[in-house]
TIDRENSE-390513 format. One record per residue (C-alpha): x, y, z. Coordinates in steps of 0.25 Angstrom, whole numbers, always signed. Layout:
! TIDRENSE-390513
<pt><east>X</east><north>Y</north><up>Z</up></pt>
...
//
This chain:
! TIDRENSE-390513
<pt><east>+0</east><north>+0</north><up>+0</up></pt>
<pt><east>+4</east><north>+12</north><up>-2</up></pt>
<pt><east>+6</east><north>+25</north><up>+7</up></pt>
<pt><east>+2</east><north>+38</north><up>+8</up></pt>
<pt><east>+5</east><north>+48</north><up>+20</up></pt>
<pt><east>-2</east><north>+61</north><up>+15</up></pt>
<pt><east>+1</east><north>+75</north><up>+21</up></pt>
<pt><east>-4</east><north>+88</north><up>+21</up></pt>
<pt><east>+0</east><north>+103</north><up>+20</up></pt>
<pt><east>-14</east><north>+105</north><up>+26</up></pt>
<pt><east>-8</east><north>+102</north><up>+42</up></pt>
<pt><east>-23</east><north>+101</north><up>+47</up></pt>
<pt><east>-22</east><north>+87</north><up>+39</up></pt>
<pt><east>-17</east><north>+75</north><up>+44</up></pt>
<pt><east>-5</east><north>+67</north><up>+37</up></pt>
<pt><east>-12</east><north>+53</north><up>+30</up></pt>
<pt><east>-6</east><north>+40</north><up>+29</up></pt>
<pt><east>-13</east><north>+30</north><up>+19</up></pt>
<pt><east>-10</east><north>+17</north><up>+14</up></pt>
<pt><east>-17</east><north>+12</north><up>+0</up></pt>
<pt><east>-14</east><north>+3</north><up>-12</up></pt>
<pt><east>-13</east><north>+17</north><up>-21</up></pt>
<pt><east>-6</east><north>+12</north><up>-32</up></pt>
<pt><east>-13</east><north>+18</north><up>-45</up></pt>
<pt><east>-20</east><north>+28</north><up>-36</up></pt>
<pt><east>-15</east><north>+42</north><up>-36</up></pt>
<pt><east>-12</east><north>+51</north><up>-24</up></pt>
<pt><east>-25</east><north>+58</north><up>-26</up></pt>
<pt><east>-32</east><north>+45</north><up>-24</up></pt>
<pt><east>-26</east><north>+40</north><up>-13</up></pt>
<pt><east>-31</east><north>+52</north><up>-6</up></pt>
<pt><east>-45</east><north>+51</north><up>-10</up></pt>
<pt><east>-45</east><north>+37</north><up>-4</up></pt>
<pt><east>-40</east><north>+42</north><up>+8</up></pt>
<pt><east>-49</east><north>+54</north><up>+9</up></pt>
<pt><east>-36</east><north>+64</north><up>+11</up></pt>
<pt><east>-40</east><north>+77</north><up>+3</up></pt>
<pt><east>-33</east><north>+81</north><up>-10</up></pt>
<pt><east>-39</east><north>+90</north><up>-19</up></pt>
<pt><east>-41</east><north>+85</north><up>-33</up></pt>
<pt><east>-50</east><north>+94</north><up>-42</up></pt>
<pt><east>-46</east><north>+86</north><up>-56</up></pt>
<pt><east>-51</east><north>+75</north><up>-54</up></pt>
<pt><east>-36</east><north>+68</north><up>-54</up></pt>
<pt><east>-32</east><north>+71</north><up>-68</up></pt>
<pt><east>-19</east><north>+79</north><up>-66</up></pt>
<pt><east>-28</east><north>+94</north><up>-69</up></pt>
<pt><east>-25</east><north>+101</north><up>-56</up></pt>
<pt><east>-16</east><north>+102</north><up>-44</up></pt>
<pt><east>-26</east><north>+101</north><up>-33</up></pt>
<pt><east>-21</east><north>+86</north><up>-29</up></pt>
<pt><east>-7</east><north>+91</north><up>-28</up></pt>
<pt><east>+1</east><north>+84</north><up>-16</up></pt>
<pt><east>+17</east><north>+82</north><up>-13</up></pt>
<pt><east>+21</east><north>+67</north><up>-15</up></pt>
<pt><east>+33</east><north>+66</north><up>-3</up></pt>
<pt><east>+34</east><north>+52</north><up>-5</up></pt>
<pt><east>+31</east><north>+41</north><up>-15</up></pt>
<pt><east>+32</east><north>+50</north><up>-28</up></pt>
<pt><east>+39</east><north>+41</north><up>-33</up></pt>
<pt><east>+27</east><north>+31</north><up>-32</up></pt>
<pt><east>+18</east><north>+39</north><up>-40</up></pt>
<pt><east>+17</east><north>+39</north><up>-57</up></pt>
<pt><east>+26</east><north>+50</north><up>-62</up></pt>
<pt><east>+21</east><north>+65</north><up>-62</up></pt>
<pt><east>+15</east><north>+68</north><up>-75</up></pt>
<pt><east>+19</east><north>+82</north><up>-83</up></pt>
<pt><east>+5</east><north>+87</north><up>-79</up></pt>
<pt><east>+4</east><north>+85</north><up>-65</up></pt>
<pt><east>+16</east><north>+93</north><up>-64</up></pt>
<pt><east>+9</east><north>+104</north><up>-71</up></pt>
<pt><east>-2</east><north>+103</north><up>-62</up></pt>
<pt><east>+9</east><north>+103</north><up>-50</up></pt>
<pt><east>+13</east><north>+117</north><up>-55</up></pt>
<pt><east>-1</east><north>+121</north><up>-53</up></pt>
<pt><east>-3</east><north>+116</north><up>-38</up></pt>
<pt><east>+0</east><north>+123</north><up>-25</up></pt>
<pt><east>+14</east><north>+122</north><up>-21</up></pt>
<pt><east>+20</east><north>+112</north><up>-30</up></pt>
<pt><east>+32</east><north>+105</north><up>-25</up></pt>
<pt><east>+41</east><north>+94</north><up>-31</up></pt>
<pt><east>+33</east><north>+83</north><up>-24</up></pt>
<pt><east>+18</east><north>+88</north><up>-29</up></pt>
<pt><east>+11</east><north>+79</north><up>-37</up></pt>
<pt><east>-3</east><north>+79</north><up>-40</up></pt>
<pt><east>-11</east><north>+68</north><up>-31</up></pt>
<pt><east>-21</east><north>+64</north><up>-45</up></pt>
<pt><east>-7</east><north>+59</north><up>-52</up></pt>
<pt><east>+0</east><north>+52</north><up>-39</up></pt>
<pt><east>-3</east><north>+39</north><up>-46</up></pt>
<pt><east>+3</east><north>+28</north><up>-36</up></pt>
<pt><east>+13</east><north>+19</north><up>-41</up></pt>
<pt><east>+16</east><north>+8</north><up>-30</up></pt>
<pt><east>+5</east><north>+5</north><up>-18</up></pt>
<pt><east>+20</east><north>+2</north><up>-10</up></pt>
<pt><east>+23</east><north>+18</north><up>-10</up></pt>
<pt><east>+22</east><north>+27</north><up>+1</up></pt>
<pt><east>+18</east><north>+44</north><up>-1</up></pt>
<pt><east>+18</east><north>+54</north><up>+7</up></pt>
<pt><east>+11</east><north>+66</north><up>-1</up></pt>
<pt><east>+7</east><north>+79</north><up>+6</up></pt>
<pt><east>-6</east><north>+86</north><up>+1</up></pt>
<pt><east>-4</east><north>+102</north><up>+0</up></pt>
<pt><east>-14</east><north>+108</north><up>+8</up></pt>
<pt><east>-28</east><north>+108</north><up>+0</up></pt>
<pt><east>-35</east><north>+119</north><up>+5</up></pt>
<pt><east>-33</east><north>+129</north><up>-6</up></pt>
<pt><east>-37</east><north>+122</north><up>-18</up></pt>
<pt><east>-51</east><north>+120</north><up>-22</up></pt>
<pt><east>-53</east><north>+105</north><up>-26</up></pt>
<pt><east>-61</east><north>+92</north><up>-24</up></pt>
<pt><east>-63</east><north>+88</north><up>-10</up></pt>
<pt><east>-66</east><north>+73</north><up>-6</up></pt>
//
């Protein structure tokens, strides 16, 4: 199985450790199973930024940045050399472990769960 410990900018929110067999799933998904907020308003199509998140561990599990996920990085709040987007984390190896902080949502309009 693989693991996840999510973090967050947001210090009201408490740190997440979860444990699933993800392999095929992305990021985002993950998080939807585990009901830990992260705005998505594309629909997980690679046409915003609001899924943005920092990847400090396991990148190397994930399927290669793609040219336009970077483009979309540009656009998002505070980019930084570990951003990805959650919606294109697709998950390599159920054997990984991730530790992923998610920027603080509470500036950007987008779909709640």
């Amino acid at each position: 199985m693989a693991k996840f410990t999510f973090r967050f900018e947001d210090e009201k929110l408490e740190t997440k450790v979860v444990e699933q067999e993800a392999k095929g799933l992305s990021i985002l998904e993950v998080t939807e199973d585990h009901d830990i907020h992260l705005n998505h308003n594309c629909g997980e199509v690679c046409a915003c930024s609001t899924c943005h998140i920092y990847v400090e561990q396991g990148n190397e599990h994930l399927q290669e940045i793609s040219d336009r996920e970077e483009d979309f990085i540009d656009r998002a709040i505070d980019p930084r050399i570990e951003s990805r987007l959650g919606c294109q984390c697709v998950i390599l190896d159920d054997d990984a472990e991730f530790e992923v902080i998610i920027p603080d949502q509470s500036g950007i309009i987008g779909h709640e769960h």
